[in-house]
N, CA, C and O atoms as a Maestro MAE file, in Angstrom:
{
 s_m_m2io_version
 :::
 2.0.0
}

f_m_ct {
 s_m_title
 :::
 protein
 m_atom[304] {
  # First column is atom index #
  i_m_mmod_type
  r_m_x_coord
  r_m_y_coord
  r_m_z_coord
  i_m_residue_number
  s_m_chain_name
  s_m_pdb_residue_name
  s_m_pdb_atom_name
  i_m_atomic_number
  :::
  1 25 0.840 -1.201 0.000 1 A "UNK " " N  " 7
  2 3 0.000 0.000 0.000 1 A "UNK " " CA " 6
  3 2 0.867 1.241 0.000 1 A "UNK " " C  " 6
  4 15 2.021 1.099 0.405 1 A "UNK " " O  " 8
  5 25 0.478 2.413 -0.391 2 A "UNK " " N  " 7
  6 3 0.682 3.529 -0.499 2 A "UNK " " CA " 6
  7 2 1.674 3.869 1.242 2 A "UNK " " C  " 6
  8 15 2.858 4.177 1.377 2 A "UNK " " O  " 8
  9 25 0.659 3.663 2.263 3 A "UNK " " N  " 7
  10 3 1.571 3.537 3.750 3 A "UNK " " CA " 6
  11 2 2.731 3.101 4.274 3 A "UNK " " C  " 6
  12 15 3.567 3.580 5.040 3 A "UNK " " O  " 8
  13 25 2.565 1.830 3.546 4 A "UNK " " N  " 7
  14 3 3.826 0.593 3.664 4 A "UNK " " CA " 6
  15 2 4.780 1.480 2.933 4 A "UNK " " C  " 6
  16 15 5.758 2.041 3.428 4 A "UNK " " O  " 8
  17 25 4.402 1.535 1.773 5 A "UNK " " N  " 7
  18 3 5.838 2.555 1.262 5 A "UNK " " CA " 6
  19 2 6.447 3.486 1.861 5 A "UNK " " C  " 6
  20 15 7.670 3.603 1.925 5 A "UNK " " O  " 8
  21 25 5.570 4.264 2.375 6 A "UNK " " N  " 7
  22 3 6.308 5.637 3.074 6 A "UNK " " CA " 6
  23 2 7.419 4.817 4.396 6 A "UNK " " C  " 6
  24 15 8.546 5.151 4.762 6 A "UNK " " O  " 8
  25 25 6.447 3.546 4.902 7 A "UNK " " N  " 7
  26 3 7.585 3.160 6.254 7 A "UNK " " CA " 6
  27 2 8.825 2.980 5.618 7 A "UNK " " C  " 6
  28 15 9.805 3.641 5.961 7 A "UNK " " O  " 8
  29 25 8.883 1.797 4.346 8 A "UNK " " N  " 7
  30 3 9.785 1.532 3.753 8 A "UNK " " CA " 6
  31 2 10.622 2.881 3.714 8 A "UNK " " C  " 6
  32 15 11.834 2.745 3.879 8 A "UNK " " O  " 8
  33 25 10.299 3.733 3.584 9 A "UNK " " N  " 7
  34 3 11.571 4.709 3.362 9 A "UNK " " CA " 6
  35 2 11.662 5.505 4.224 9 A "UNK " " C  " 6
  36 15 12.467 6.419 4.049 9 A "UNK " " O  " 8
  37 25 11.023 5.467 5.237 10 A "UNK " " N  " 7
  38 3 11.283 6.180 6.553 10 A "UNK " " CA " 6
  39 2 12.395 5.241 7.435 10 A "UNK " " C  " 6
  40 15 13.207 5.778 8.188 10 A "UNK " " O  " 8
  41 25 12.332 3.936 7.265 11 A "UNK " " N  " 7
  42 3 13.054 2.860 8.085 11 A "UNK " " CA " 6
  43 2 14.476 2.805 7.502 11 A "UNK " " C  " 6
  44 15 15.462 2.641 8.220 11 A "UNK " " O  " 8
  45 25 14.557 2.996 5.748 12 A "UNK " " N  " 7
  46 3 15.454 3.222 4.879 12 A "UNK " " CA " 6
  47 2 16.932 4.457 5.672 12 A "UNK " " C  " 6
  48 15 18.083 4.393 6.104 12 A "UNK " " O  " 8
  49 25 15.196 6.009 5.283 13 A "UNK " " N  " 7
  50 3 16.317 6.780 6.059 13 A "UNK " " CA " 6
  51 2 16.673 6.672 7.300 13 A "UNK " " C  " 6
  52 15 17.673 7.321 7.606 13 A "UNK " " O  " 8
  53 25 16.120 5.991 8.205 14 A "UNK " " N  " 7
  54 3 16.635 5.598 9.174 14 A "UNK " " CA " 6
  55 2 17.963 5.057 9.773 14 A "UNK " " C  " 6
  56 15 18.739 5.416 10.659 14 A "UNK " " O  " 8
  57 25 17.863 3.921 8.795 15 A "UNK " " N  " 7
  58 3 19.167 3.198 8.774 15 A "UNK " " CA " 6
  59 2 20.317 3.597 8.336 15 A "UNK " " C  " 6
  60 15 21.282 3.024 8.842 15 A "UNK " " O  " 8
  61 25 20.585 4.596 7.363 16 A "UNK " " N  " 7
  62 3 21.160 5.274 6.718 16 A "UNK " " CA " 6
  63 2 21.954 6.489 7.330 16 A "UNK " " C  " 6
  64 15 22.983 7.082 7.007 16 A "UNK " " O  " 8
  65 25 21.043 6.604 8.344 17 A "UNK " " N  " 7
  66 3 21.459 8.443 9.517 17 A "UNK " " CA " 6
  67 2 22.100 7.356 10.612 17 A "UNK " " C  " 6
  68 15 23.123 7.788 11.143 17 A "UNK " " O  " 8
  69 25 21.695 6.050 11.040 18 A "UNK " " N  " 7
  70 3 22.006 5.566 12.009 18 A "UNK " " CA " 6
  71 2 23.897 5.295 11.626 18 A "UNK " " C  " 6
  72 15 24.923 5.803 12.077 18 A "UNK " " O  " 8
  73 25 23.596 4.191 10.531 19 A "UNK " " N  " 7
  74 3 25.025 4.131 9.752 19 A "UNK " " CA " 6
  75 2 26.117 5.198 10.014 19 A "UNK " " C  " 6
  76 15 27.196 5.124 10.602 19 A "UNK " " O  " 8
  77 25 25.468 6.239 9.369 20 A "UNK " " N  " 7
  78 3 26.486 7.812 8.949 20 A "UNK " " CA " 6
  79 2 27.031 8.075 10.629 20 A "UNK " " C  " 6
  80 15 28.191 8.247 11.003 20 A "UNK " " O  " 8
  81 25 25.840 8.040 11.420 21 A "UNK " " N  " 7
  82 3 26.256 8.357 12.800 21 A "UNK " " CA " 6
  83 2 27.370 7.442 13.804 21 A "UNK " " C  " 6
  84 15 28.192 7.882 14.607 21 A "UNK " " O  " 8
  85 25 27.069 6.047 13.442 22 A "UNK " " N  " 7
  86 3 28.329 5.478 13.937 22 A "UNK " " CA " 6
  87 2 29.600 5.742 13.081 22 A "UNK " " C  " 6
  88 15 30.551 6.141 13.753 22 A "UNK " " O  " 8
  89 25 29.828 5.609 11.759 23 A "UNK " " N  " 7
  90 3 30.893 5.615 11.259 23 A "UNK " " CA " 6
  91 2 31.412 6.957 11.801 23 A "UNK " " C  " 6
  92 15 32.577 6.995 12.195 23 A "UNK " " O  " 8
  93 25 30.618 8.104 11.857 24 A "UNK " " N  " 7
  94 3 31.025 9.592 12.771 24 A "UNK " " CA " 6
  95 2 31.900 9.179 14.292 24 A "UNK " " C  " 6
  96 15 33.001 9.601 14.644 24 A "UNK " " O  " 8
  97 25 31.026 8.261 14.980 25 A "UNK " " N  " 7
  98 3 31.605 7.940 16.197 25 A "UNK " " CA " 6
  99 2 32.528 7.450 16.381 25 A "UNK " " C  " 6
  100 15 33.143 7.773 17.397 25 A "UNK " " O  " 8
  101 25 33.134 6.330 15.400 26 A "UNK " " N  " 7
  102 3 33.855 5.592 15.089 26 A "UNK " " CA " 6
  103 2 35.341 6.104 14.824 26 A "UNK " " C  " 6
  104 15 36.461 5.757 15.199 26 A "UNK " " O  " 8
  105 25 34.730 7.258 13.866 27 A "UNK " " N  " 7
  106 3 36.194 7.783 13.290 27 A "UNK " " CA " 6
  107 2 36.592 8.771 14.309 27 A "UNK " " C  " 6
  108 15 37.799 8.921 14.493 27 A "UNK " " O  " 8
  109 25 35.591 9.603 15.132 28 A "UNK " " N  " 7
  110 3 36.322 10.370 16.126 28 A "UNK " " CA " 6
  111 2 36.767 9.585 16.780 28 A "UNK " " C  " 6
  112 15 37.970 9.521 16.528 28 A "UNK " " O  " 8
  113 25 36.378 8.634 17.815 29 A "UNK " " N  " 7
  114 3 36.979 7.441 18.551 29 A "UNK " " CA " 6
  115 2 38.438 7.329 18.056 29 A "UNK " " C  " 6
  116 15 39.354 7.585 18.837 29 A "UNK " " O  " 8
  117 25 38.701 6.921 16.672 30 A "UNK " " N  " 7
  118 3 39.892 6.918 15.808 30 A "UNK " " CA " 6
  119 2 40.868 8.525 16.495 30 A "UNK " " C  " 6
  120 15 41.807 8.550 17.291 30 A "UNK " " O  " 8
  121 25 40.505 9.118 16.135 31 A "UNK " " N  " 7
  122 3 41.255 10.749 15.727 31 A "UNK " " CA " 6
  123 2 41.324 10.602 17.956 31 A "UNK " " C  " 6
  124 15 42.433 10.662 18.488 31 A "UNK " " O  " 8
  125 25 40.652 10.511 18.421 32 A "UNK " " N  " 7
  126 3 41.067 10.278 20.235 32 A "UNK " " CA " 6
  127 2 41.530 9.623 20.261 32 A "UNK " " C  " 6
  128 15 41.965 9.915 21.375 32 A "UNK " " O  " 8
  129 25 42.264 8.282 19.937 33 A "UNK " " N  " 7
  130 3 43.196 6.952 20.029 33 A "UNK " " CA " 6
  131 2 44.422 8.151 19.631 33 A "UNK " " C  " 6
  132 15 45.232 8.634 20.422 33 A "UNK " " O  " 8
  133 25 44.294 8.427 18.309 34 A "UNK " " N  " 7
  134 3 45.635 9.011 18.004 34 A "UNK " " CA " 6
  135 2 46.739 9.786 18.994 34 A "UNK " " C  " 6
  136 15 47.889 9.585 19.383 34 A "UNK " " O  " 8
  137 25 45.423 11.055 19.210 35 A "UNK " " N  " 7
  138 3 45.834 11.489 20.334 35 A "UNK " " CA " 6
  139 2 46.285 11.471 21.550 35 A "UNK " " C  " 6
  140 15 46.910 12.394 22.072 35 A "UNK " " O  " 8
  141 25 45.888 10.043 22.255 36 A "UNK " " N  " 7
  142 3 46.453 9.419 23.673 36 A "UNK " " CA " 6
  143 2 47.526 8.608 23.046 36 A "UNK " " C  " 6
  144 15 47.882 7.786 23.891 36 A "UNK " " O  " 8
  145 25 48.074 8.490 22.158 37 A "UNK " " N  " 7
  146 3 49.083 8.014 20.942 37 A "UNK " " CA " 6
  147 2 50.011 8.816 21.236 37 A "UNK " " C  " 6
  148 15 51.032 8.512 21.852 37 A "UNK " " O  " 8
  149 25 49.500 10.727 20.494 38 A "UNK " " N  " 7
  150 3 50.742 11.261 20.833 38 A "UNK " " CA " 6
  151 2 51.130 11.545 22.307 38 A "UNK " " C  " 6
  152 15 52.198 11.215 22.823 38 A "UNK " " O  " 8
  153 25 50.033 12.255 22.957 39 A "UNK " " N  " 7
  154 3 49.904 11.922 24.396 39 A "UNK " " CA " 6
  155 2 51.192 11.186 25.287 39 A "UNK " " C  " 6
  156 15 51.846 11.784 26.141 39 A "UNK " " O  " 8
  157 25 51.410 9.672 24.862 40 A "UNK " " N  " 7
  158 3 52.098 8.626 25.382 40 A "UNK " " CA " 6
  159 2 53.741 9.166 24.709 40 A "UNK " " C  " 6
  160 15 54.664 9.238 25.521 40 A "UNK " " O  " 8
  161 25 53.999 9.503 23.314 41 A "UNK " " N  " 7
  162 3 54.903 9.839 23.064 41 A "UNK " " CA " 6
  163 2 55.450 11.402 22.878 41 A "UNK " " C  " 6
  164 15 56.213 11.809 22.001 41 A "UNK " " O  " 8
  165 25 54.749 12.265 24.114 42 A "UNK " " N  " 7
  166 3 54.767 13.466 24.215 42 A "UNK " " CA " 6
  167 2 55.144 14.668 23.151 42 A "UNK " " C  " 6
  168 15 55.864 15.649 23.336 42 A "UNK " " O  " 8
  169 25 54.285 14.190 21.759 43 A "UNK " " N  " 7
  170 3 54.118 15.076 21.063 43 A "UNK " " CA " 6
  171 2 52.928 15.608 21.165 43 A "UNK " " C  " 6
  172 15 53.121 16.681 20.594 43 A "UNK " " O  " 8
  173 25 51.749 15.612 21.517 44 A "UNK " " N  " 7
  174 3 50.538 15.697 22.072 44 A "UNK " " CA " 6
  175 2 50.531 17.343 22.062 44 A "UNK " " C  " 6
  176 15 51.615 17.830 22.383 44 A "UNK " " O  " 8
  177 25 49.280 18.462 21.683 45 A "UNK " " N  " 7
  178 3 49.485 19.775 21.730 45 A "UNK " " CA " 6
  179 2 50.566 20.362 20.450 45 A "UNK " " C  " 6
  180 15 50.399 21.559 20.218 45 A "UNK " " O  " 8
  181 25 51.293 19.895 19.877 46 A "UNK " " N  " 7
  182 3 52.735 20.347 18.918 46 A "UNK " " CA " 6
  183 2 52.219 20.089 17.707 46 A "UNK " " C  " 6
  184 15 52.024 18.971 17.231 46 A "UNK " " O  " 8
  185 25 51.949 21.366 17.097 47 A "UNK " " N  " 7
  186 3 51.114 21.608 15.555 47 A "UNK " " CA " 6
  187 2 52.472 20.879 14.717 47 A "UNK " " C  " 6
  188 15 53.679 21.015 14.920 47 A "UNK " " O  " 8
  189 25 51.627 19.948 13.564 48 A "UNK " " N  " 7
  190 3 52.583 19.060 12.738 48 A "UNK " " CA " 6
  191 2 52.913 19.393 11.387 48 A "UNK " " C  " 6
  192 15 53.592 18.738 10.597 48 A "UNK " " O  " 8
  193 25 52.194 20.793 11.178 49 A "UNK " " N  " 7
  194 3 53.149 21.367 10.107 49 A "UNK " " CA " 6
  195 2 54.358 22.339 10.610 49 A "UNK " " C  " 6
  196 15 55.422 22.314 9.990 49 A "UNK " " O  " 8
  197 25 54.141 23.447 12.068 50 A "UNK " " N  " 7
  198 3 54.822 24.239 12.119 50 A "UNK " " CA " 6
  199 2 55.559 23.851 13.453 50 A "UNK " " C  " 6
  200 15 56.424 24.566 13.957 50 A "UNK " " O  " 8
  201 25 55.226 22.905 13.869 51 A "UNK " " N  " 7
  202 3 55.883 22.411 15.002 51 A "UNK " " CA " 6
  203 2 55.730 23.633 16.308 51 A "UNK " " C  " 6
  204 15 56.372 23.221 17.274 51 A "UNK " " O  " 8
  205 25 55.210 24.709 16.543 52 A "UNK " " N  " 7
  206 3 54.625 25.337 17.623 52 A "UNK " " CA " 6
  207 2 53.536 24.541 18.305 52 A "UNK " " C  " 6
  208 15 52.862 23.597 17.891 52 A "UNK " " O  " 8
  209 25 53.547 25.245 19.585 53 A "UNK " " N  " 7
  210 3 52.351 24.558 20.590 53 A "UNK " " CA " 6
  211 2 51.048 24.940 19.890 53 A "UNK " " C  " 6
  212 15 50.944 25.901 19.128 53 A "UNK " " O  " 8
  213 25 50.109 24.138 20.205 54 A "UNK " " N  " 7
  214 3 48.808 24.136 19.889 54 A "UNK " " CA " 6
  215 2 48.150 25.052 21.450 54 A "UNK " " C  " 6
  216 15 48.233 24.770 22.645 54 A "UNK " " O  " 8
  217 25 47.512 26.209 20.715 55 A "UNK " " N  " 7
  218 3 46.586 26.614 22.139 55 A "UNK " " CA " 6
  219 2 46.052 25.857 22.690 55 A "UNK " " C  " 6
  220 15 45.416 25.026 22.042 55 A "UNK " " O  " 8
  221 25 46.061 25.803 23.952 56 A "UNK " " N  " 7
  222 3 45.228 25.230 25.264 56 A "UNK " " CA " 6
  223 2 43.420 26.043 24.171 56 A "UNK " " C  " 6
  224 15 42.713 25.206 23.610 56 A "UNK " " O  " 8
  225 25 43.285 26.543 24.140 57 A "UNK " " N  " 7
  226 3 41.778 27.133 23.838 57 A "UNK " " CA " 6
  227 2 40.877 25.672 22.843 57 A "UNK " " C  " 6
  228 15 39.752 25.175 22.872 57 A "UNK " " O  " 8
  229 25 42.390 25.397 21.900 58 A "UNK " " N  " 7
  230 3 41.729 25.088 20.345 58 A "UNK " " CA " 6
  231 2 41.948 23.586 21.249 58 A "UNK " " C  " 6
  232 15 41.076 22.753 21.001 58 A "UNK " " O  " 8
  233 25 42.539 23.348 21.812 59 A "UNK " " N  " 7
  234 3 42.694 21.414 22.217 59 A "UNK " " CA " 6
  235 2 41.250 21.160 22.961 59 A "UNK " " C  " 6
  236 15 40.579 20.138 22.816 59 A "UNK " " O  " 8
  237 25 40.881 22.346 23.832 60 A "UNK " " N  " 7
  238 3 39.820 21.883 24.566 60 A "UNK " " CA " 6
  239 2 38.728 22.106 23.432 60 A "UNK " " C  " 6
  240 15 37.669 21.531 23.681 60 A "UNK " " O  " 8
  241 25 38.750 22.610 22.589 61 A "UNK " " N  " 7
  242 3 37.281 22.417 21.804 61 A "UNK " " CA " 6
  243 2 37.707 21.318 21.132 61 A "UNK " " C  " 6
  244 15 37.014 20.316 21.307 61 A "UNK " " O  " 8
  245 25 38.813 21.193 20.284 62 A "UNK " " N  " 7
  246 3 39.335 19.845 19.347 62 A "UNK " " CA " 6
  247 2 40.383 18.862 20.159 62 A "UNK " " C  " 6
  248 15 41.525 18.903 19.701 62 A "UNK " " O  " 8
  249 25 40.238 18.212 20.994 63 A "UNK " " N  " 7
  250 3 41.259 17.938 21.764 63 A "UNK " " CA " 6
  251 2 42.350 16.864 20.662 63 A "UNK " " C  " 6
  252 15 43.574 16.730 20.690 63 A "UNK " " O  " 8
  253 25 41.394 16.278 19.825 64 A "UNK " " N  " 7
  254 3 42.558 15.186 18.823 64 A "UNK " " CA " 6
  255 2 42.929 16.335 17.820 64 A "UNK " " C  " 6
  256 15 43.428 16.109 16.718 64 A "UNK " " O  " 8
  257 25 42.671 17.464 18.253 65 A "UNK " " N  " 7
  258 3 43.836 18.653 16.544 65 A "UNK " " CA " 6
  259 2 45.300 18.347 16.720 65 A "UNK " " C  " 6
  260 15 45.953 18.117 17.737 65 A "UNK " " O  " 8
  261 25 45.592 18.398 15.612 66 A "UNK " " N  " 7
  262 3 47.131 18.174 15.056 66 A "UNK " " CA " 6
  263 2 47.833 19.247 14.493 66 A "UNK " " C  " 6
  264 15 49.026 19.143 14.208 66 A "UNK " " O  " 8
  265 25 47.152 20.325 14.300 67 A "UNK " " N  " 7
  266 3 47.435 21.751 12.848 67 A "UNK " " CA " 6
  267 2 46.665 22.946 14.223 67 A "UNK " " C  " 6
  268 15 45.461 22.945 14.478 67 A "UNK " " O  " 8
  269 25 47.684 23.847 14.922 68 A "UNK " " N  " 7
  270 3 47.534 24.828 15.326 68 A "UNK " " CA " 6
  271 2 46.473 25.545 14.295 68 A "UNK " " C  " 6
  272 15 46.295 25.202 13.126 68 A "UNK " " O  " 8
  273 25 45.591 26.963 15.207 69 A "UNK " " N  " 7
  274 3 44.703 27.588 14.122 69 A "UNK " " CA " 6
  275 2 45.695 28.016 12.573 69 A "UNK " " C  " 6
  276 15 45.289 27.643 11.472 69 A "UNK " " O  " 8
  277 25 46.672 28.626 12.691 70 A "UNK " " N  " 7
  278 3 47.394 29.332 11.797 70 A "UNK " " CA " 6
  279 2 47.419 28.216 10.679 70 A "UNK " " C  " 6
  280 15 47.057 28.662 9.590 70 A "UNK " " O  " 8
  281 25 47.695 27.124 10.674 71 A "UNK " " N  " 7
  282 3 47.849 26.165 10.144 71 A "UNK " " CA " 6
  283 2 46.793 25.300 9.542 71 A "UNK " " C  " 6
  284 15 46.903 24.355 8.761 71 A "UNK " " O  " 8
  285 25 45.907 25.761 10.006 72 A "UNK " " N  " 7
  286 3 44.556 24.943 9.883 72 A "UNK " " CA " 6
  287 2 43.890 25.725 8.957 72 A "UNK " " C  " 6
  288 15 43.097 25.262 8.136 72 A "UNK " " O  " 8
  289 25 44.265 27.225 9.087 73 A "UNK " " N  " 7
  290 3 43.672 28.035 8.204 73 A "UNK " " CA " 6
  291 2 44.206 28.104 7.152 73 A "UNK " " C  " 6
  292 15 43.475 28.418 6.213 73 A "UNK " " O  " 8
  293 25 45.588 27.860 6.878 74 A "UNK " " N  " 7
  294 3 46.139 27.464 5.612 74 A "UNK " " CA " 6
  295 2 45.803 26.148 4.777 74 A "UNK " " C  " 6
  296 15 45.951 26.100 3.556 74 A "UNK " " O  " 8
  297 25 45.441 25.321 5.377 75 A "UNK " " N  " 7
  298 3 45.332 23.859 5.111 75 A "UNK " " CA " 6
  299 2 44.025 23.822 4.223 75 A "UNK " " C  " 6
  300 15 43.768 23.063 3.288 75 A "UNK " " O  " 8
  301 25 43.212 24.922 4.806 76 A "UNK " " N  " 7
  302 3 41.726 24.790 4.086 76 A "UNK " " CA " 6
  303 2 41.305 25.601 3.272 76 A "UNK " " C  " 6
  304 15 40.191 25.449 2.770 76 A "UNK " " O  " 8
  :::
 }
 m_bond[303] {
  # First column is bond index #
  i_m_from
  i_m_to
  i_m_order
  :::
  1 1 2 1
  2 2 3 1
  3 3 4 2
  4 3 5 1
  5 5 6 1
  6 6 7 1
  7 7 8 2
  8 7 9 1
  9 9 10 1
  10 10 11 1
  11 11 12 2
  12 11 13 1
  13 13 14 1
  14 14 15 1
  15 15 16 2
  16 15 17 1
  17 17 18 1
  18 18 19 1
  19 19 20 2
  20 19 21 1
  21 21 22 1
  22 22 23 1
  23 23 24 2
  24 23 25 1
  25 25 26 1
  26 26 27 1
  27 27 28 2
  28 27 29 1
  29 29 30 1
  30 30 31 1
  31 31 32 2
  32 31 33 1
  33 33 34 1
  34 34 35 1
  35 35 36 2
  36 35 37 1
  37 37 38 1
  38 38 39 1
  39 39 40 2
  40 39 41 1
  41 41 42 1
  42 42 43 1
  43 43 44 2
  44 43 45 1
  45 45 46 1
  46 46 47 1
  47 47 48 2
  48 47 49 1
  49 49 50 1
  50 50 51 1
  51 51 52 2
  52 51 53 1
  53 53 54 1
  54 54 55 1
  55 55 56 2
  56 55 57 1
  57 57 58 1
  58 58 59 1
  59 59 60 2
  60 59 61 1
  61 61 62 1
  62 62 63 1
  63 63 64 2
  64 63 65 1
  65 65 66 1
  66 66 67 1
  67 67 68 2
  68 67 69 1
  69 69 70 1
  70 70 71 1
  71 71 72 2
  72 71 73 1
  73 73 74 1
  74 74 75 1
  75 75 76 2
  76 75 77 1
  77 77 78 1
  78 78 79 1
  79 79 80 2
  80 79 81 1
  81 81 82 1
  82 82 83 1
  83 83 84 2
  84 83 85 1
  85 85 86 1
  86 86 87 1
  87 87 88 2
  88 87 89 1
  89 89 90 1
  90 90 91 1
  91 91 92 2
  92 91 93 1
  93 93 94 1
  94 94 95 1
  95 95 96 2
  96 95 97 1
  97 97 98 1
  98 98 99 1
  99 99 100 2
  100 99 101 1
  101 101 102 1
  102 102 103 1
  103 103 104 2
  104 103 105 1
  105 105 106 1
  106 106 107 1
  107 107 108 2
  108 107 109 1
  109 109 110 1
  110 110 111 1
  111 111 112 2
  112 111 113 1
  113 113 114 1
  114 114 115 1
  115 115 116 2
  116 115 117 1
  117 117 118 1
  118 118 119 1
  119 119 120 2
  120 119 121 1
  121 121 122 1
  122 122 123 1
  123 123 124 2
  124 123 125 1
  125 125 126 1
  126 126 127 1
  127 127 128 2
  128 127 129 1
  129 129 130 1
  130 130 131 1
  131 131 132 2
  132 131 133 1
  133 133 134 1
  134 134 135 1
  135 135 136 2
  136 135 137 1
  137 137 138 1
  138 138 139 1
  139 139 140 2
  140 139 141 1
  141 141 142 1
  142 142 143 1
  143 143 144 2
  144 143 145 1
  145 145 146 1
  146 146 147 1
  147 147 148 2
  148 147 149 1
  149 149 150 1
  150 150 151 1
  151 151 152 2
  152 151 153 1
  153 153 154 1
  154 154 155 1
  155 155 156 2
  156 155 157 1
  157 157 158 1
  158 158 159 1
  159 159 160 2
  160 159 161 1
  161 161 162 1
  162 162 163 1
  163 163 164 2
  164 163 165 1
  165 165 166 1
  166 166 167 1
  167 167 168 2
  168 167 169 1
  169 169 170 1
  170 170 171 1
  171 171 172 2
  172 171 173 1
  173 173 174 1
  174 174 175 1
  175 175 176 2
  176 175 177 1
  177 177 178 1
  178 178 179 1
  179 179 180 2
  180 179 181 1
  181 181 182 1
  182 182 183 1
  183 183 184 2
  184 183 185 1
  185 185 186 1
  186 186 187 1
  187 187 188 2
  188 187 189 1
  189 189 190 1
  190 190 191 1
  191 191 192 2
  192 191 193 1
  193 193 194 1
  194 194 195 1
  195 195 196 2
  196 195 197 1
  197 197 198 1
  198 198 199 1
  199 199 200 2
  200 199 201 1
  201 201 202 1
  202 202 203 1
  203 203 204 2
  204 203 205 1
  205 205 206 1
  206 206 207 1
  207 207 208 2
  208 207 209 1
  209 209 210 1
  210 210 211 1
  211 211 212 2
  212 211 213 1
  213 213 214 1
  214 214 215 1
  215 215 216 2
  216 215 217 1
  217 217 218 1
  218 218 219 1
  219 219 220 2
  220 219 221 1
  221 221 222 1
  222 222 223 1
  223 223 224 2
  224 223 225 1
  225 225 226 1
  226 226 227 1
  227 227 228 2
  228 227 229 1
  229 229 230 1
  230 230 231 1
  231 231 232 2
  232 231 233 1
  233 233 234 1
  234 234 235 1
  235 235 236 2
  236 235 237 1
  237 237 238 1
  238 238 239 1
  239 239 240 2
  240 239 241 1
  241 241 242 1
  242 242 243 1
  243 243 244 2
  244 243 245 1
  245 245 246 1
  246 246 247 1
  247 247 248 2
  248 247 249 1
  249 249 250 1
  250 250 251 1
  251 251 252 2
  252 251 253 1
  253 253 254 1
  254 254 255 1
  255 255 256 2
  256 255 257 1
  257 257 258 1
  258 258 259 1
  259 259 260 2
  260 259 261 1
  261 261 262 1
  262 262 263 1
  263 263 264 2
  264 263 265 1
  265 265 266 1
  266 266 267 1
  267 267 268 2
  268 267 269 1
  269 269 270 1
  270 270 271 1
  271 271 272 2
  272 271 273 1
  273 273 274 1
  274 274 275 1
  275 275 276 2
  276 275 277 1
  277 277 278 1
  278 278 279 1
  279 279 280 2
  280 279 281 1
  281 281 282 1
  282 282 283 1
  283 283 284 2
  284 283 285 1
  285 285 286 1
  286 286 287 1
  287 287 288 2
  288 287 289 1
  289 289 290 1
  290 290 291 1
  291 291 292 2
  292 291 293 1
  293 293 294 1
  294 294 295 1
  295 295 296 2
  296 295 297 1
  297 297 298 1
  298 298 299 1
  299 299 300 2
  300 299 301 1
  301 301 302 1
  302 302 303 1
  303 303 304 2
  :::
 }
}
């Protein structure tokens, strides 16, 4: 029926946002491993193009950043 269809693709997009949302979780999970990575080998905070410290400001919003702002703004 006309109903059944709409579930069909409501359950569709469903599955689809659910998907997108773990692989999201997944890969940050990833990018935080890294970080208790550098962390352990006390590069942790030390922007990896210019080799300066990473602000305390930008770690607590991005704590797995790798590219100080200056750097980040070049990058993109």
């Amino acid at each position: 029926t006309r109903f059944s269809n709409l579930e069909d693709g409501t359950s569709t997009a469903e599955r689809e946002y659910h998907s997108f949302m773990v692989n999201r979780q997944t890969e940050y999970i990833g990018r935080l491993e890294k970080a208790l990575s550098r962390i352990k080998n006390k590069t942790y905070g030390i922007c990896r193009k210019t080799g300066k410290l990473i602000s305390k400001e930008r770690l607590r919003a991005v704590p797995h950043a790798t590219l100080c702002i200056q750097a980040k703004k070049v990058s993109t």
